[in-house]
C-alpha positions as CSV (number, residue, x, y, z in Angstrom):
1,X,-42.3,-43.3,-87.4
2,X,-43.3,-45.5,-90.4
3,X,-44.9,-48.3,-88.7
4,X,-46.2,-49.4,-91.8
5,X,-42.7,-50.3,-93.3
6,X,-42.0,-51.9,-90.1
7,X,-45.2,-54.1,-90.5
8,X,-45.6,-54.8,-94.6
9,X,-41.1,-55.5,-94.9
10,X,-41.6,-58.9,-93.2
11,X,-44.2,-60.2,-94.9
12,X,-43.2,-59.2,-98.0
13,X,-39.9,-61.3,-97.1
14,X,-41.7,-64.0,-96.3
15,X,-44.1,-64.2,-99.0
16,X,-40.7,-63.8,-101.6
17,X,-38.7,-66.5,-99.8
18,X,-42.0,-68.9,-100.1
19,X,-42.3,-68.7,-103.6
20,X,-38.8,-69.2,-104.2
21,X,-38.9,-71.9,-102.2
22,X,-41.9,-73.9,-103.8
23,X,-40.1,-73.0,-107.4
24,X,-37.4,-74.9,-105.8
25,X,-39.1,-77.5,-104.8
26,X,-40.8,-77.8,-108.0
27,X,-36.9,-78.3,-110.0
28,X,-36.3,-80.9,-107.4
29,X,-32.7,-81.1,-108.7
30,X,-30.4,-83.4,-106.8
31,X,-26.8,-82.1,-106.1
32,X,-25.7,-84.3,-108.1
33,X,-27.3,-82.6,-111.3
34,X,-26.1,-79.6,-110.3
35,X,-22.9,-80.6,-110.1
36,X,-23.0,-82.0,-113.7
37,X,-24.5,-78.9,-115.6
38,X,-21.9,-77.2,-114.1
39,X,-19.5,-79.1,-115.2
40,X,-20.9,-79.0,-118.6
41,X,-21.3,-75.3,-118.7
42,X,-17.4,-75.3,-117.6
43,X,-16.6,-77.6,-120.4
44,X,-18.6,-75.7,-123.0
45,X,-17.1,-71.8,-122.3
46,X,-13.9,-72.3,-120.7
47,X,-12.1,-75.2,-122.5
C-alpha cells in the first residue's frame, strides 16, 4: 500500500488551503465590493 500518499495528500491540502487563505485575507474585500465589480463586469460584457 502507498502509505506515503496516504501521509504527504493531507498536508499538501492543508498547506494549499493556507495560502489561499492568507491571499484572501490579504484582498480583504468586503461583500459589498464584490458585489459591485460584478456588477460592473455585467454592465461592461453583457449590456
Amino acid at each position: 500500500m502507498n502509505y506515503e500518499i496516504i501521509i504527504f495528500t493531507p498536508i499538501i491540502a492543508v498547506l494549499i488551503g493556507s495560502i489561499v487563505f492568507t491571499i484572501l485575507k490579504k484582498r480583504k474585500r468586503s461583500a459589498k465590493s464584490i458585489y459591485k465589480l460584478i456588477d460592473d463586469l455585467e454592465k461592461k460584457y453583457i449590456y
